[in-house]
C-alpha positions as a Markdown table, in Angstrom:
| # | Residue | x | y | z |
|---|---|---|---|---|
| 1 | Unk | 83.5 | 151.9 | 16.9 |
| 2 | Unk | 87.1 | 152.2 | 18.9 |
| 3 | Unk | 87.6 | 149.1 | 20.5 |
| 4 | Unk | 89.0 | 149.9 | 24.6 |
| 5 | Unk | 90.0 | 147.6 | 27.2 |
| 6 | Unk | 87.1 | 145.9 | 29.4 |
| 7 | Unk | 85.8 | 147.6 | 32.5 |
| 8 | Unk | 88.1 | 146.3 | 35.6 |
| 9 | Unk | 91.7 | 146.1 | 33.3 |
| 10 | Unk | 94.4 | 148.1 | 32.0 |
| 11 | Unk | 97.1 | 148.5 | 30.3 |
| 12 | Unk | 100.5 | 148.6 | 31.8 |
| 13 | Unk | 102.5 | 151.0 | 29.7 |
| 14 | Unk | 106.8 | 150.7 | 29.2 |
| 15 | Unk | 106.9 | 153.7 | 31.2 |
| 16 | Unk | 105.2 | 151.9 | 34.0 |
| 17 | Unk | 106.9 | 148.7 | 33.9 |
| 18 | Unk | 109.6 | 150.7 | 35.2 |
| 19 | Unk | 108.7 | 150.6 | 38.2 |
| 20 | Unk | 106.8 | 147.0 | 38.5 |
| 21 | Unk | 109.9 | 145.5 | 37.5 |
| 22 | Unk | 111.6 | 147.1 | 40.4 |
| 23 | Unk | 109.1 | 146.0 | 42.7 |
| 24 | Unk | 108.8 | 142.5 | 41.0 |
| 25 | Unk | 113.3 | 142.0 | 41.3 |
| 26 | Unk | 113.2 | 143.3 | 44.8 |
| 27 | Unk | 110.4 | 140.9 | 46.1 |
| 28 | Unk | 112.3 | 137.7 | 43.9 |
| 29 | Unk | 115.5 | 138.8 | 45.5 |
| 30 | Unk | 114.1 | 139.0 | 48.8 |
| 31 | Unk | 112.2 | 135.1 | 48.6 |
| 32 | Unk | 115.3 | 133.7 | 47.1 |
| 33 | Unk | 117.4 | 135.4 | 49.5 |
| 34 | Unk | 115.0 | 133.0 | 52.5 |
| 35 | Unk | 115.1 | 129.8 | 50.3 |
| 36 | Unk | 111.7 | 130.0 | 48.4 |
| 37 | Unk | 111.5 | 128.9 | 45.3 |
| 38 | Unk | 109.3 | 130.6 | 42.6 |
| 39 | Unk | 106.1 | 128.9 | 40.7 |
| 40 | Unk | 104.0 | 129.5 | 38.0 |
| 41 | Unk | 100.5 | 127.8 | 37.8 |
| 42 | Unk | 98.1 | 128.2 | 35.3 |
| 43 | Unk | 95.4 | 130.9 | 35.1 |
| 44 | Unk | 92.3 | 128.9 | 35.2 |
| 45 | Unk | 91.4 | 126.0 | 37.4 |
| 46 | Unk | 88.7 | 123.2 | 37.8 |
| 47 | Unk | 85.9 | 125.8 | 39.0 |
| 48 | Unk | 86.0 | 122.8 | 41.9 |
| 49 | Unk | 88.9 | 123.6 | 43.1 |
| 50 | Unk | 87.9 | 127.3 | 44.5 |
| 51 | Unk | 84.6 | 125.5 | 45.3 |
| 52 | Unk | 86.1 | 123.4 | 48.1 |
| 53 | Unk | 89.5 | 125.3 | 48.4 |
| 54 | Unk | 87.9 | 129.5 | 48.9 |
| 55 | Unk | 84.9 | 128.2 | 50.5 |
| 56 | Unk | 81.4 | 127.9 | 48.9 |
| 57 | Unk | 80.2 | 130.8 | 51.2 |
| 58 | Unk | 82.5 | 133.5 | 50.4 |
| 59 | Unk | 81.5 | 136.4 | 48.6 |
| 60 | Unk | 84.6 | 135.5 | 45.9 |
| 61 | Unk | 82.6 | 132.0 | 44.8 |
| 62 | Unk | 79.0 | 133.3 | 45.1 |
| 63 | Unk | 79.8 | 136.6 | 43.6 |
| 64 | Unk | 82.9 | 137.2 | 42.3 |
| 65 | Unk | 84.1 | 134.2 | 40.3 |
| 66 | Unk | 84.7 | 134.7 | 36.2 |
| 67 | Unk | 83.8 | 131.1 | 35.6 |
| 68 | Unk | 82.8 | 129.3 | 31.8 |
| 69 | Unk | 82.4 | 125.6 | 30.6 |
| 70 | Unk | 85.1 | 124.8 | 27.9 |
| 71 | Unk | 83.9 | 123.0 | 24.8 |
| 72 | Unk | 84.2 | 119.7 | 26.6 |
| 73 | Unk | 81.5 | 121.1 | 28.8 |
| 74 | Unk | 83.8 | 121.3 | 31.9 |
| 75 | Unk | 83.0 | 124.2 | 34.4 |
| 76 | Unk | 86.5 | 126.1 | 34.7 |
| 77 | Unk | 87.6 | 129.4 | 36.6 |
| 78 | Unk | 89.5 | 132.6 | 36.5 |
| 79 | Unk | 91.9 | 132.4 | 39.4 |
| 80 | Unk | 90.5 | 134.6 | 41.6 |
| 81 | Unk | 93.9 | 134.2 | 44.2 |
| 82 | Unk | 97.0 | 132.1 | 44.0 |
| 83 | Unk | 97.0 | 129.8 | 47.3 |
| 84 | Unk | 94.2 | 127.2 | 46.0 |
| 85 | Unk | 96.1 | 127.2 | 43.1 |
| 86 | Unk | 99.8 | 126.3 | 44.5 |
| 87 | Unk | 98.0 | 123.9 | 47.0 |
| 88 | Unk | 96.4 | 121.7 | 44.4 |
| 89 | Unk | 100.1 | 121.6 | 42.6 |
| 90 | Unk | 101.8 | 120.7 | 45.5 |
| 91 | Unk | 99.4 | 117.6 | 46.0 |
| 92 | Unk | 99.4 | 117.1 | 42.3 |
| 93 | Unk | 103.5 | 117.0 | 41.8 |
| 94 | Unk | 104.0 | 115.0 | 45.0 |
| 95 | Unk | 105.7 | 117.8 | 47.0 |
| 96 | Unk | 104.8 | 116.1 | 50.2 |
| 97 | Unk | 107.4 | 113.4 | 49.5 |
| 98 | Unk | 110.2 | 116.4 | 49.1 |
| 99 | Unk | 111.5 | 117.5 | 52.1 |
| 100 | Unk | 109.6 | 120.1 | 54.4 |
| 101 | Unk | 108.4 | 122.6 | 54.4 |
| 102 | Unk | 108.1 | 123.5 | 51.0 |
| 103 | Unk | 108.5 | 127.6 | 50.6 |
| 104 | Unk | 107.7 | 129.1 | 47.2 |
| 105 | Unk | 107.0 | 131.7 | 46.1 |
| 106 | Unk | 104.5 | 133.4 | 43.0 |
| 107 | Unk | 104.0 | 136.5 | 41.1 |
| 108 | Unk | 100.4 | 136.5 | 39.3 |
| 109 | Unk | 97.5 | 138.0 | 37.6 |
| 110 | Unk | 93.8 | 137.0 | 38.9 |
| 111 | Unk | 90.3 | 137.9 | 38.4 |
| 112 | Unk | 87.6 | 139.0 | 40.4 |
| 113 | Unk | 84.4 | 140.4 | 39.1 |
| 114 | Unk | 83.8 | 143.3 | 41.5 |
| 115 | Unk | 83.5 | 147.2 | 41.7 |
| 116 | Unk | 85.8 | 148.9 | 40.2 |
| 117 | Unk | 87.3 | 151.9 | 42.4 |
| 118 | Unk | 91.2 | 153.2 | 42.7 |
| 119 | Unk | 93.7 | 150.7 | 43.2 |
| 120 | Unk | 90.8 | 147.4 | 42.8 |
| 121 | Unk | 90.7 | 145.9 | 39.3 |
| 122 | Unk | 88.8 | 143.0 | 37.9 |
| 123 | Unk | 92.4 | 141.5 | 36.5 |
| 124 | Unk | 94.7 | 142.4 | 38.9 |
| 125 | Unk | 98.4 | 141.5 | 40.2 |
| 126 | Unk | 99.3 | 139.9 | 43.0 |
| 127 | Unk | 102.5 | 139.1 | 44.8 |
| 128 | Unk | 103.0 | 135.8 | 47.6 |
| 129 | Unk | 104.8 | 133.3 | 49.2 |
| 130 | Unk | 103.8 | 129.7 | 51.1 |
| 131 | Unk | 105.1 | 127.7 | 53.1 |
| 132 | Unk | 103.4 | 124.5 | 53.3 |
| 133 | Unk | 104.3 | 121.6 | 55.5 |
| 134 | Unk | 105.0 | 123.5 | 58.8 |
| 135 | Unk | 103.0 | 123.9 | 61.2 |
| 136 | Unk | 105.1 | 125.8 | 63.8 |
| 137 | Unk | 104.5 | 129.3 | 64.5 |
| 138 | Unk | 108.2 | 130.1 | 63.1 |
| 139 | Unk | 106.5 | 129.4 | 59.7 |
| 140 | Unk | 104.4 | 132.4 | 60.7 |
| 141 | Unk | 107.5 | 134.5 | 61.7 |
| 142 | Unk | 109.6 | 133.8 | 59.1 |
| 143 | Unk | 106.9 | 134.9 | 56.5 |
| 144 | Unk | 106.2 | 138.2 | 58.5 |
| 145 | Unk | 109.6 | 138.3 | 58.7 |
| 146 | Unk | 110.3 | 138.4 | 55.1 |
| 147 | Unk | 107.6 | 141.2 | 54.8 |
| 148 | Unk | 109.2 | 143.4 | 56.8 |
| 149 | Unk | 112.6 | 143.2 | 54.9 |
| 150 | Unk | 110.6 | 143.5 | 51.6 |
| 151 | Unk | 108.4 | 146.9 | 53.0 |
| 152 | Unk | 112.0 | 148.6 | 54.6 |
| 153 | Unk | 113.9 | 147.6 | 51.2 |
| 154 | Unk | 111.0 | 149.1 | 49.6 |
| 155 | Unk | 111.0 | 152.3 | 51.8 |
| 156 | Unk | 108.0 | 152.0 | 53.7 |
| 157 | Unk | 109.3 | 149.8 | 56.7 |
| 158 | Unk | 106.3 | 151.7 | 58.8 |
| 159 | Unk | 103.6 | 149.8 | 57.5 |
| 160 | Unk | 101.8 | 148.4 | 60.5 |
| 161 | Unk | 101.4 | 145.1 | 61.2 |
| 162 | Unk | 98.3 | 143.5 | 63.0 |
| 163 | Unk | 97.6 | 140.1 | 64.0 |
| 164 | Unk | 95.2 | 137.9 | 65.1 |
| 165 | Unk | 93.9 | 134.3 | 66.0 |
| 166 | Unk | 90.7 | 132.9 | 64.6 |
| 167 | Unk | 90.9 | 129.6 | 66.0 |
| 168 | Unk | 90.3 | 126.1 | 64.2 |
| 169 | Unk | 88.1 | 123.5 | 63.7 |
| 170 | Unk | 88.2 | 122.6 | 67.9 |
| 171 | Unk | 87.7 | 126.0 | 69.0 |
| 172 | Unk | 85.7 | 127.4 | 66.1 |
| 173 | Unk | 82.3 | 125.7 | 65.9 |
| 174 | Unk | 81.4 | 126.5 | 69.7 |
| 175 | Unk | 82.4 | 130.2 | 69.0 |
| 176 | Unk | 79.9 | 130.3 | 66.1 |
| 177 | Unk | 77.6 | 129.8 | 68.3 |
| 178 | Unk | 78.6 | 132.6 | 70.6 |
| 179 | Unk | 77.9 | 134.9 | 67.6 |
| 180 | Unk | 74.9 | 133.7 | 66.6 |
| 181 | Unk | 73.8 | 134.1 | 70.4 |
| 182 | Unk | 75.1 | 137.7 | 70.4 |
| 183 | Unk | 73.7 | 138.6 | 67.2 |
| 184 | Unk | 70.5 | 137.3 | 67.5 |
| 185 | Unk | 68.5 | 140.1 | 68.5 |
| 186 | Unk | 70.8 | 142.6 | 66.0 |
| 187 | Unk | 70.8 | 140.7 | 62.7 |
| 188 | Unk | 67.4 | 142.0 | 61.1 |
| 189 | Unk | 68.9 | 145.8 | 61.0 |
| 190 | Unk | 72.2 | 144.0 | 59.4 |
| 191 | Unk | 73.1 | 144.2 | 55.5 |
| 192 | Unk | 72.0 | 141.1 | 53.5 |
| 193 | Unk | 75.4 | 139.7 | 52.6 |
| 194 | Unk | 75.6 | 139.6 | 57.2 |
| 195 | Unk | 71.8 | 137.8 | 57.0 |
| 196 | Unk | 73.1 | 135.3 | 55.1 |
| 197 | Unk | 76.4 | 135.0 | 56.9 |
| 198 | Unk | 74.7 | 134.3 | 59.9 |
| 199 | Unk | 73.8 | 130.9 | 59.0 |
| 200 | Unk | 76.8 | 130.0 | 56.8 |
| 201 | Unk | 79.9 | 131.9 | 58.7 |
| 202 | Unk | 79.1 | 133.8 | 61.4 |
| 203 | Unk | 82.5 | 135.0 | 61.9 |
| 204 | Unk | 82.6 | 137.1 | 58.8 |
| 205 | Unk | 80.0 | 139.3 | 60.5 |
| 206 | Unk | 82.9 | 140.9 | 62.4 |
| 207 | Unk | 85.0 | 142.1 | 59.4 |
| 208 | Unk | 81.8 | 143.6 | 57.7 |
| 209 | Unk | 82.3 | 147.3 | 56.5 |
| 210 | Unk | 78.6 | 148.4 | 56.2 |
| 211 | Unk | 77.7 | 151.3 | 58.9 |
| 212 | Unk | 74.9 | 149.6 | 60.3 |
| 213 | Unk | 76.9 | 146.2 | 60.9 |
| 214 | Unk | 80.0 | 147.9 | 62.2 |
| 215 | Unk | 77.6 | 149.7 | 64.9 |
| 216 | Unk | 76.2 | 146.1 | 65.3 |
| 217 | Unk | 79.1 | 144.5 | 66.6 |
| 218 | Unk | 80.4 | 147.1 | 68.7 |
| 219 | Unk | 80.3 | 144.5 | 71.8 |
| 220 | Unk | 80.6 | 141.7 | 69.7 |
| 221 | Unk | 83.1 | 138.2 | 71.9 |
| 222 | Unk | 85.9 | 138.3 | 70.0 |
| 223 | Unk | 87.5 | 134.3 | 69.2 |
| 224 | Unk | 91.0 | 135.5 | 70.5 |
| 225 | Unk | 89.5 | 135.4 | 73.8 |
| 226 | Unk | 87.8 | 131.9 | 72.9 |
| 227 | Unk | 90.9 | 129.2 | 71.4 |
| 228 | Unk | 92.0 | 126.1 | 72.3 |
| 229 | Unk | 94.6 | 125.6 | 74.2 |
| 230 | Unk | 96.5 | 124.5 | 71.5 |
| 231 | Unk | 95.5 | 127.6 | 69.4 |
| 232 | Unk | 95.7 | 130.1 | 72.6 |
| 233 | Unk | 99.9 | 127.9 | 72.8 |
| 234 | Unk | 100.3 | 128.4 | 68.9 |
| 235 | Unk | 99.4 | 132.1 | 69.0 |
| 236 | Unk | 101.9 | 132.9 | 72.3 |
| 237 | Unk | 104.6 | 131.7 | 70.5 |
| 238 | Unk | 103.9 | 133.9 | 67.5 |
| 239 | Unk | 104.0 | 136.5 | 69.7 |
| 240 | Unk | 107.3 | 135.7 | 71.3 |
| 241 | Unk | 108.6 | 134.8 | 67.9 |
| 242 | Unk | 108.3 | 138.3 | 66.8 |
| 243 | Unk | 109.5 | 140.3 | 70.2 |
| 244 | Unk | 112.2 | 138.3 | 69.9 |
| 245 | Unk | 113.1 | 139.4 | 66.5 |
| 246 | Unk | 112.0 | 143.3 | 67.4 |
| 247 | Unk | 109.0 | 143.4 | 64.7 |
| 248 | Unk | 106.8 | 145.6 | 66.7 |
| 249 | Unk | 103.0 | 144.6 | 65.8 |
| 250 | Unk | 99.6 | 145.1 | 67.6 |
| 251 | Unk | 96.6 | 142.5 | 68.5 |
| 252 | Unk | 93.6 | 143.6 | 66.4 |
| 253 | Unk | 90.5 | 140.9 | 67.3 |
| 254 | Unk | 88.8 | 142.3 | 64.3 |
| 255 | Unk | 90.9 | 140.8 | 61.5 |
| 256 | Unk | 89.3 | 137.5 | 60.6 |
| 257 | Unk | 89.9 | 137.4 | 56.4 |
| 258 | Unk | 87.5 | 136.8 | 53.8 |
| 259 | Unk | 88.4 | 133.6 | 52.7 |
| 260 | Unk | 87.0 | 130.2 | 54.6 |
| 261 | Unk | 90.7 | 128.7 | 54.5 |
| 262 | Unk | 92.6 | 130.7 | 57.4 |
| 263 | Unk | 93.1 | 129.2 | 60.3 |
| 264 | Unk | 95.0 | 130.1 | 63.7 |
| 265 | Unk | 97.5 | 132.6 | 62.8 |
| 266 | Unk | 95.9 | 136.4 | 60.7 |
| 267 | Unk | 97.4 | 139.1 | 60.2 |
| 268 | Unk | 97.7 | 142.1 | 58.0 |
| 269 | Unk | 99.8 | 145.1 | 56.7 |
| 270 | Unk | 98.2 | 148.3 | 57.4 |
| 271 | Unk | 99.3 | 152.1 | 55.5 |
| 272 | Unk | 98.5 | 155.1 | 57.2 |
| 273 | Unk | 99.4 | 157.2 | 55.1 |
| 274 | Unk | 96.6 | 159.3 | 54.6 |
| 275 | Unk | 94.6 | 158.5 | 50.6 |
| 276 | Unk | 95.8 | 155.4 | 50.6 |
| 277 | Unk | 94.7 | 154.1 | 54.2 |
| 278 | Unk | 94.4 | 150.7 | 54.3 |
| 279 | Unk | 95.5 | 146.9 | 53.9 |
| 280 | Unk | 98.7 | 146.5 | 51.8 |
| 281 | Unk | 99.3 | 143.1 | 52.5 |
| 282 | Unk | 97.4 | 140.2 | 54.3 |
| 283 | Unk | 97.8 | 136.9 | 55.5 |
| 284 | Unk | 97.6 | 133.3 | 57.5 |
| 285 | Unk | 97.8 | 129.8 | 58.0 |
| 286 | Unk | 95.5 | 127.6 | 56.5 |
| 287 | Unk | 95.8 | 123.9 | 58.1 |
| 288 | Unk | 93.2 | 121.6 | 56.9 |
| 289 | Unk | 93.0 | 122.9 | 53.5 |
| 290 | Unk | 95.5 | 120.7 | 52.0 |
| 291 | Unk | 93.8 | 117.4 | 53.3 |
| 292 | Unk | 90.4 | 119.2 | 52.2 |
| 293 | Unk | 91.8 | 119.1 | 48.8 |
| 294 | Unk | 92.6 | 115.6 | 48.8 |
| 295 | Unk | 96.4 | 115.6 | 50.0 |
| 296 | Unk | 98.3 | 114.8 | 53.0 |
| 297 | Unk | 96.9 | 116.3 | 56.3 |
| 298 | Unk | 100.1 | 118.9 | 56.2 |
| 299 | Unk | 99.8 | 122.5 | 57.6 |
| 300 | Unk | 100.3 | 125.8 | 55.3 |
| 301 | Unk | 100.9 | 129.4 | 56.1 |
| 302 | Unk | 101.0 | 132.4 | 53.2 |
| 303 | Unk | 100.6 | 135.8 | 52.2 |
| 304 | Unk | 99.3 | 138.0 | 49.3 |
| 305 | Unk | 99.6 | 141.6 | 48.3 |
| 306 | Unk | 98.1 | 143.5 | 45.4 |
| 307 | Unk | 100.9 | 145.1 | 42.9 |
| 308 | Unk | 98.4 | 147.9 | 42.2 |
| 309 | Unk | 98.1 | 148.5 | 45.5 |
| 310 | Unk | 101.8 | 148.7 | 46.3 |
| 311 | Unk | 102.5 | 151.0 | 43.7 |
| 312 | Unk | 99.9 | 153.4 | 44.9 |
| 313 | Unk | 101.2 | 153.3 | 48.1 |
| 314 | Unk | 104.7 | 154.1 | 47.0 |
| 315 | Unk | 103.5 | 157.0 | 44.6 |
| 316 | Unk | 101.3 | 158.6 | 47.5 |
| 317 | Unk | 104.7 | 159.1 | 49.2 |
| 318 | Unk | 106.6 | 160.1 | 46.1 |
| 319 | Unk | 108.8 | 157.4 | 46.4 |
| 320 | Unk | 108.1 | 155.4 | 43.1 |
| 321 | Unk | 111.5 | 154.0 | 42.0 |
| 322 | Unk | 113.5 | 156.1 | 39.9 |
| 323 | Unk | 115.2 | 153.3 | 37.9 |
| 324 | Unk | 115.2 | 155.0 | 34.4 |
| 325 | Unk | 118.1 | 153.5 | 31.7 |
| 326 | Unk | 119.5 | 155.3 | 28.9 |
| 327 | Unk | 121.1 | 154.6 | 26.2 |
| 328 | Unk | 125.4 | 153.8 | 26.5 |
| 329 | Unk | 125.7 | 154.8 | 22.7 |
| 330 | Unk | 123.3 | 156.6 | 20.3 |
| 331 | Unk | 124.4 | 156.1 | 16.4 |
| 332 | Unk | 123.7 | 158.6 | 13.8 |
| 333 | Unk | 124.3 | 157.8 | 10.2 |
| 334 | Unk | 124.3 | 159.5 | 7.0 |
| 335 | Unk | 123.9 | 157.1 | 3.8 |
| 336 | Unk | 123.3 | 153.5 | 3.0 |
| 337 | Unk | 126.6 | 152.2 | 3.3 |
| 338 | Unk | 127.1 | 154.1 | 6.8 |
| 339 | Unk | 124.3 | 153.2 | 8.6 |
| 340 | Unk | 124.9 | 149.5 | 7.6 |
| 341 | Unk | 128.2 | 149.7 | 9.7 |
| 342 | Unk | 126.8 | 151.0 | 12.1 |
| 343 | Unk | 124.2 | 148.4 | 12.5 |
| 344 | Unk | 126.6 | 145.9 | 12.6 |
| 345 | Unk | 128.7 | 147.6 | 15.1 |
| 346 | Unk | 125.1 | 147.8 | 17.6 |
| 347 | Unk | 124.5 | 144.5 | 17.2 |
| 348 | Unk | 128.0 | 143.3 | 18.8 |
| 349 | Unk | 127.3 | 145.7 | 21.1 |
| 350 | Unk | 123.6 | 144.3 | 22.4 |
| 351 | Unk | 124.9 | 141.2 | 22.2 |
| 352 | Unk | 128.0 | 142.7 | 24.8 |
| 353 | Unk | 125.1 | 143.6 | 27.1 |
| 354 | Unk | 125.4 | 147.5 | 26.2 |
| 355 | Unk | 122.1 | 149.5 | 25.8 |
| 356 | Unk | 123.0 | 150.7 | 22.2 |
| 357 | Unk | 120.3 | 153.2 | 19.7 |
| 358 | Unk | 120.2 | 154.0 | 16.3 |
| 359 | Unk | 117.6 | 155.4 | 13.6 |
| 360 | Unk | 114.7 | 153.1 | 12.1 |
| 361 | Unk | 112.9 | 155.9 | 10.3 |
| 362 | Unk | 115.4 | 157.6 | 8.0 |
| 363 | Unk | 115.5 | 160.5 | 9.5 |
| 364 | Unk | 117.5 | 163.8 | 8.9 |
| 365 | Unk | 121.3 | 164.2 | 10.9 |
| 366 | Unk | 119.1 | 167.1 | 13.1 |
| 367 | Unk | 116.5 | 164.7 | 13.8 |
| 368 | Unk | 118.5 | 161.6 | 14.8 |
| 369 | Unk | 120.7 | 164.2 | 17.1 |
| 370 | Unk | 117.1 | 165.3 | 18.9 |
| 371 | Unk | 116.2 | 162.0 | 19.4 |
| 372 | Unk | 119.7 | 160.8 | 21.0 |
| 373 | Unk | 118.9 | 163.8 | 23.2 |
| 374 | Unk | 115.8 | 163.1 | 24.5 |
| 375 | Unk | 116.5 | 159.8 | 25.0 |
| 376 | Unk | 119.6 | 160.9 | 27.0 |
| 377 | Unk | 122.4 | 158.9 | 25.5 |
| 378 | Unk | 125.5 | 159.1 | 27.1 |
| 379 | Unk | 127.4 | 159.1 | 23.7 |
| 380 | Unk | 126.7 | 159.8 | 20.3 |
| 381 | Unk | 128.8 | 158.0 | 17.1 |
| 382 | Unk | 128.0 | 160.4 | 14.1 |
| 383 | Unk | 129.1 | 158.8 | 10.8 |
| 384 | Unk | 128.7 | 159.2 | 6.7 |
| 385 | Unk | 130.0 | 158.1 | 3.7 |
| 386 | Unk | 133.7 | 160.1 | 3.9 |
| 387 | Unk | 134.1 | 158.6 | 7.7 |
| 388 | Unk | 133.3 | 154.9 | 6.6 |
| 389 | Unk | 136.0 | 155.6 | 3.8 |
| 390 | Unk | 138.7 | 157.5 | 5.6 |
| 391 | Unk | 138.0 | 154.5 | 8.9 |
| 392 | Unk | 137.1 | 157.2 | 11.4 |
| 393 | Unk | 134.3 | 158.8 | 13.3 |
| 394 | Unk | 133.5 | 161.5 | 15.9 |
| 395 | Unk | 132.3 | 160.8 | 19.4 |
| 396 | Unk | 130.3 | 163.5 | 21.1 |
| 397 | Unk | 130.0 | 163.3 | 24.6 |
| 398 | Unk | 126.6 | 164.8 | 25.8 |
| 399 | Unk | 126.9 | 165.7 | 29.3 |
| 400 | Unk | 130.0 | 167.8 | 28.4 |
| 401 | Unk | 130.0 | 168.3 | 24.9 |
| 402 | Unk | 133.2 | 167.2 | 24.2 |
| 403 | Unk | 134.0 | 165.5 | 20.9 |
| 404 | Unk | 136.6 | 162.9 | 19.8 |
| 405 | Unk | 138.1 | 161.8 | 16.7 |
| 406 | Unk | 138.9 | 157.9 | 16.6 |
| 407 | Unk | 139.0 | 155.1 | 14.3 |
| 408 | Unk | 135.7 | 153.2 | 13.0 |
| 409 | Unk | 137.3 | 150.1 | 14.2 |
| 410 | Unk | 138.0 | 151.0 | 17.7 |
| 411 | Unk | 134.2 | 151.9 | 18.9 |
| 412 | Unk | 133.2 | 148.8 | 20.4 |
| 413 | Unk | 136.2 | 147.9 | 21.9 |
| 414 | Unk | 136.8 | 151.4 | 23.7 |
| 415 | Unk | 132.8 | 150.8 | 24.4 |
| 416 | Unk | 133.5 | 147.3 | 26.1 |
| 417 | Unk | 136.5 | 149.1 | 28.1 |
| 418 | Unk | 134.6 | 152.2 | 28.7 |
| 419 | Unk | 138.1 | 154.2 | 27.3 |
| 420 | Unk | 135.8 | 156.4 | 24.7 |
C-alpha cells in the first residue's frame, strides 16, 4: 500500500521554499530592523499550559487540540499557537528581570485538528511577534506598525486593517450580562457551539459565522460602546497613535478573537482581493495572562499570521517572489582524471560562496551540456583528459555563446574576480 502524508499536512517542495524563504528573510529583517529578538520553543507543551493559557472554553482546547500522554503518563500537547508558548518561557527564563518590554519574535509550525479546506491545515505555519511588559497603547502601534512595513515590503500594503476594543476583566463581566440579556429570547434558533457559549463566553457569540447566528445578532450591544474608562482611555490613544503615524484603519465592533486571552486592544488584517477574502493577519493584547500563568502581573500585546495563508494571498495577485538562483559555473568533464579536477576546483569555489554544478551520474558530454542549460548556468567549464594535460580549458558563455580559451589554473580566481 503507498504510504502518503496525513490528512491536514503537506509537503513543502524546493521549488516552494523559494518563495517561503523570501517571505520568512523579509519578516526576520523587518523584526530585527524594530529590536525583536527571535525565539524558538518547543513543539509540544504541558497540555496545562493551553488549558489555562487558550482558555478551557475555546473551540481550540475542546475540539481542536492534538494532545497524548508520554510514557511517563504525562498529558502533553501539539502547539496549537505560539503566544502561550513564548509566555510560559518568558516566566520560565526570568525575562521579567531583563529590561522591558521584552519584543521577540517567532516563526513556527502548530497543530490544530480541524477541517481541512484551501489555505487551513492541520500542521500549519505561522509567523509573530510579542511584546510583553508594556502596557501602553504604543506597544499596540508599534506592532501594527511593523505590519504595515512587512505587508508594503511584501507588496500588498492595501490590506485593511480593523480594530477593536473588547474590554477587560472591569468592564467585561457586566457586558456578559448584556448579551446574555439580549440573547435570551434568540439562543434556541442558534448553532450549538453559540448554546454552549452562552453560558461559558457570551462574547464569542458575536464572531460566530453560522447564518442563523449572524442573523441573530444583527442588533446585538456591541462592548466598544461598554469599557471602562480606563479601557474607553487605552483605546483613544490607539487611535491617535495610528493617525498620527498615517496608518489609515477602521472600527469594526465585530472583531472579538477566538482565543479567551485578548484583552483591550483587537485587531485584524483584512484581503479583499476577491478568492482569497479574508483575515491575513490578526491580533491583541492579552494583560492578565502572564500572571494567569504563574508570572509577574506584566501586560502583553502580539500578532500571528498563517504562512499558507500569505502565500495564497500573494499568488492570487501574481506577485509570488520571483527569487530563482542559478548556477555561477556549470562543469562538464570527460574522464576520471578530469572530473577529479574539477571537483576540486567546485569545492574552493562553494566554500568562496559561489553557486558552482557539476555531474553526479556519469553522464554523456550532450547530457551534462542539457543539464547546465536547463539549470541556467551562467558559465560552463568543459574539460577532458588533453585539457588537464595541456593546463587549459574552454569557457562557454551561455547567454551569448561566446567561448574562451584559458588556463586550468586560472578558473577560480577569474571566478572570485568575476574576469572570466
Amino acid at each position: 500500500m503507498k504510504i502518503s502524508v496525513p490528512k491536514g499536512t503537506k509537503d513543502i517542495l524546493p521549488e516552494e521554499m523559494k518563495s517561503w524563504r523570501y517571505i520568512e528573510e523579509l519578516f526576520t529583517d523587518v523584526c530585527m530592523n524594530a529590536g525583536y529578538g527571535e525565539i524558538r520553543t518547543p513543539v509540544f507543551e504541558y497540555t496545562n499550559l493551553f488549558n489555562r493559557g487558550v482558555g478551557e472554553t475555546t473551540d481550540i482546547v475542546q475540539k481542536e487540540m492534538y494532545t497524548f500522554e508520554d510514557k511517563g503518563g504525562r498529558s502533553l500537547t501539539l502547539r496549537p499557537e505560539g503566544t502561550a508558548g513564548i509566555v510560559r518561557s518568558y516566566i520560565e527564563n526570568g525575562m521579567a528581570s531583563l529590561p522591558q518590554p521584552v519584543k521577540l519574535f517567532y516563526k513556527i509550525t502548530a497543530y490544530r485538528y480541524e477541517n481541512v479546506q484551501k489555505g487551513r491545515f492541520r500542521e500549519f505555519n505561522q509567523l509573530g511577534a510579542e511584546v510583553l511588559g508594556a502596557d501602553s497603547s504604543n506597544a499596540d502601534v508599534e506592532l501594527i506598525s511593523l505590519l504595515g512595513n512587512f505587508f508594503t515590503k511584501l507588496g500588498i500594503g492595501d490590506l485593511k486593517l480593523e480594530i477593536n476594543s473588547i474590554g477587560c476583566n472591569i468592564c467585561r463581566p457586566a457586558y456578559n450580562e448584556i448579551l446574555k440579556e439580549y440573547y435570551k429570547d434568540k439562543i434556541d434558533g442558534m448553532c450549538a457551539d453559540c448554546k454552549r457559549r452562552y453560558e461559558t463566553n457570551p462574547l464569542r457569540l458575536i464572531d460566530c459565522k453560522e447564518a442563523k447566528c449572524i442573523a441573530a445578532s444583527k442588533d446585538v450591544p456591541f462592548i466598544a460602546d461598554n469599557l471602562c474608562e480606563n479601557c474607553s482611555d487605552h483605546f483613544a490613544s490607539l487611535r491617535t497613535g495610528l493617525e498620527r503615524l498615517d496608518i489609515n484603519y477602521n472600527i469594526n465592533k465585530q472583531i472579538v478573537r477566538g482565543l479567551d486571552y485578548y484583552k483591550k486592544t483587537v485587531f485584524e488584517f483584512i484581503s479583499n482581493n476577491v478568492g482569497t477574502q479574508g483575515t491575513v493577519c490578526g491580533g491583541g493584547r492579552y494583560d492578565g495572562l502572564i500572571g494567569a500563568l504563574g508570572g509577574s502581573d506584566v501586560s502583553g500585546v502580539g500578532f500571528s499570521m498563517g504562512t499558507e495563508r500569505l502565500l495564497m494571498e500573494l499568488e492570487s495577485r501574481g506577485s509570488l517572489p520571483g527569487n530563482e538562483v542559478y548556477p555561477e559555473i556549470y562543469f562538464v568533464t570527460i574522464g576520471e582524471k578530469s572530473y577529479a579536477y574539477a571537483r576540486k576546483i567546485s569545492y574552493a569555489l562553494r566554500k568562496a560562496d559561489i553557486y558552482t554544478e557539476m555531474d553526479l551520474l556519469g553522464r554523456s558530454v550532450k547530457a551534462q551540456m542539457k543539464d547546465a542549460n536547463r539549470k541556467k548556468a551562467k558559465y560552463v567549464v568543459v574539460m577532458g583528459e588533453e585539457e588537464i594535460s595541456m593546463n587549459k580549458a574552454e569557457i562557454l558563455v551561455m547567454e551569448t555563446g561566446e567561448r574562451k580559451e584559458v588556463s586550468l589554473d586560472s578558473i577560480y580566481k577569474r571566478i572570485i574576480e568575476k574576469k572570466v
